[in-house]
C-alpha positions in Angstrom: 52.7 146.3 213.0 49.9 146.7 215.5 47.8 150.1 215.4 49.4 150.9 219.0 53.2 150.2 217.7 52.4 152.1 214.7 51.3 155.3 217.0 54.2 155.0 219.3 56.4 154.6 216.7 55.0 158.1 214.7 55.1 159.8 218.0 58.4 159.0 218.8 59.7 160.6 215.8 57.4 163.1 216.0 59.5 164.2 219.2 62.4 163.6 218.4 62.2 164.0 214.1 66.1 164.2 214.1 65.8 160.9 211.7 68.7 160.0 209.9 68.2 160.1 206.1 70.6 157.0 205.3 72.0 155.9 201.7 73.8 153.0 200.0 75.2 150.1 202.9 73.6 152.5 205.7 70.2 152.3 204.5 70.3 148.4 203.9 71.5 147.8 207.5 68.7 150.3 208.6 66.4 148.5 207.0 67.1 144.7 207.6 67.2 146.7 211.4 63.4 148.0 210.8 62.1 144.7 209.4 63.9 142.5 211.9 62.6 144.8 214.8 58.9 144.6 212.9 59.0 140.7 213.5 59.7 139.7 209.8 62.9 137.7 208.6 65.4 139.2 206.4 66.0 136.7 203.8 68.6 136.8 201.2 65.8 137.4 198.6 63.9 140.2 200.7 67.5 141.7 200.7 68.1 141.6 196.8 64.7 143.2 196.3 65.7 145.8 199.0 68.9 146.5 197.7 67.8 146.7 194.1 64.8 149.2 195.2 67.7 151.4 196.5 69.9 151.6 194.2 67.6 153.6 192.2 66.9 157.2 192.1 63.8 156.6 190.3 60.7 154.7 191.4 60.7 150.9 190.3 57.8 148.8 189.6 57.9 145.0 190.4 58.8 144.0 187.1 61.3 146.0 186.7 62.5 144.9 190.0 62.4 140.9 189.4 64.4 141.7 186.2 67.1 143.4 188.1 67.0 140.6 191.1 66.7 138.2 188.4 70.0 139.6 186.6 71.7 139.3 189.6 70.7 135.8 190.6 71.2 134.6 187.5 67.6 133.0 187.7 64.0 133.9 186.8 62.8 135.8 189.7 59.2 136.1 189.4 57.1 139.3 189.6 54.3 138.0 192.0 57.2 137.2 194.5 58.6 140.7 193.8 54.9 142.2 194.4 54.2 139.7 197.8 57.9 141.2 199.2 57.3 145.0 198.2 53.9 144.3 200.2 55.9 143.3 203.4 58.6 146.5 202.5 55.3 148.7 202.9 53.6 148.0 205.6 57.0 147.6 207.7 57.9 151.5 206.1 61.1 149.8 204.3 59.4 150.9 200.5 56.6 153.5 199.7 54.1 152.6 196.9 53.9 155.9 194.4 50.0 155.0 193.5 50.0 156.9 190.1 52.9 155.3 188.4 52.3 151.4 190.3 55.8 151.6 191.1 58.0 151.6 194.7 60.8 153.5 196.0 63.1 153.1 199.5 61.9 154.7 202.0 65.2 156.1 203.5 64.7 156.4 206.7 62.8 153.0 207.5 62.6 153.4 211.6 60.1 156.5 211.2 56.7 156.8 210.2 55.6 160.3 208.3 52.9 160.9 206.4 54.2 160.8 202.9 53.7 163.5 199.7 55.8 163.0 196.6 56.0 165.5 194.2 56.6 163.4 190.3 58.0 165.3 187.2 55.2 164.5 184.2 58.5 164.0 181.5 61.1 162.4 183.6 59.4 160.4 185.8 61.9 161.5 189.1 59.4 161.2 192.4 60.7 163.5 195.2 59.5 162.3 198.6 58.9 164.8 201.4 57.5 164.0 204.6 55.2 167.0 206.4 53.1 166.1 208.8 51.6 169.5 208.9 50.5 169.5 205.4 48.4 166.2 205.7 47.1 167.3 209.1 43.8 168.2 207.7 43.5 165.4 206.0 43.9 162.8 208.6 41.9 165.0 211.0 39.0 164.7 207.9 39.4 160.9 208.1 39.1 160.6 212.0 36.2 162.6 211.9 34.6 160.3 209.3 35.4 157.1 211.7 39.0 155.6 209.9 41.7 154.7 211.7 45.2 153.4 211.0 45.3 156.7 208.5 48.4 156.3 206.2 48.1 159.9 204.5 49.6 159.5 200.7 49.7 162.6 198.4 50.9 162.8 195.2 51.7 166.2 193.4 52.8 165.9 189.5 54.2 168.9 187.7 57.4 169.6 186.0 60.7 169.5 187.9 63.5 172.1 187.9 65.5 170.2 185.8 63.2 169.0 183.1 61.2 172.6 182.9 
């Protein structure tokens, strides 16, 4: 995605940020949607990965994904492959990479771009995304004023959550 699709594409749900938060068969036909309409092809694999990053309320990291896919293929899937197709998922906002654990989780609303804060529980491991753009503001205003561009603001709070405290 180009630096100009990726600004029209924030500032159109910017205006309009009455993005649908989509689940279960909604968000996989959202998000074969987003990555056709991002110029990449949505294989059967790509899908398998997708829909086993999904399915999960937790985030996932690659091998735990390739032994799910793999499970359901009834074939060694290989990690690397996993890792080279959560790449694509990222960049095309399909998947969000949770830095601190090296694991993924669905973005689920793929057609919009936010700035992206999870809040993870230290005990259970649950990741919470949020998306406000107000809260990163200063941050990606920082990161202009030092020169960057093509700012993808990702903050990560960890703590306790309500059901685990």
């Amino acid at each position: 995605m180009s630096k100009h699709d990726h600004d029209a594409l924030h500032d159109h749900c910017e205006a309009a940020h009455g993005h649908n938060e989509h689940s279960g068969e909604s968000l996989i036909k959202a998000a074969h949607r987003a990555l056709v309409d991002a110029g990449e092809q949505w294989t059967d694999m790509r899908a398998d990965v997708f829909a086993a990053l999904a399915e999960r309320d937790r985030p996932a990291s690659a091998y735990d994904l390739a032994e799910s896919v793999s499970a359901a293929r009834a074939r060694r899937v290989a990690p690397n492959s996993v890792y080279r197709i959560l790449d694509v998922f990222v960049r095309t906002n399909l998947a969000r990479r949770v830095e601190s654990a090296n694991a993924y989780i669905a973005n689920s609303h793929p057609g919009c771009l936010h700035d992206c804060i999870f809040l993870i529980c230290d005990s259970c491991g649950q990741a919470v995304h949020i998306d406000d753009d107000k809260l990163t503001g200063a941050l990606v205003a920082a990161a202009k004023g030092a020169g960057f561009a093509d700012i993808r603001p990702v903050v990560e709070l960890r703590g306790i959550c309500a059901q685990c405290s």
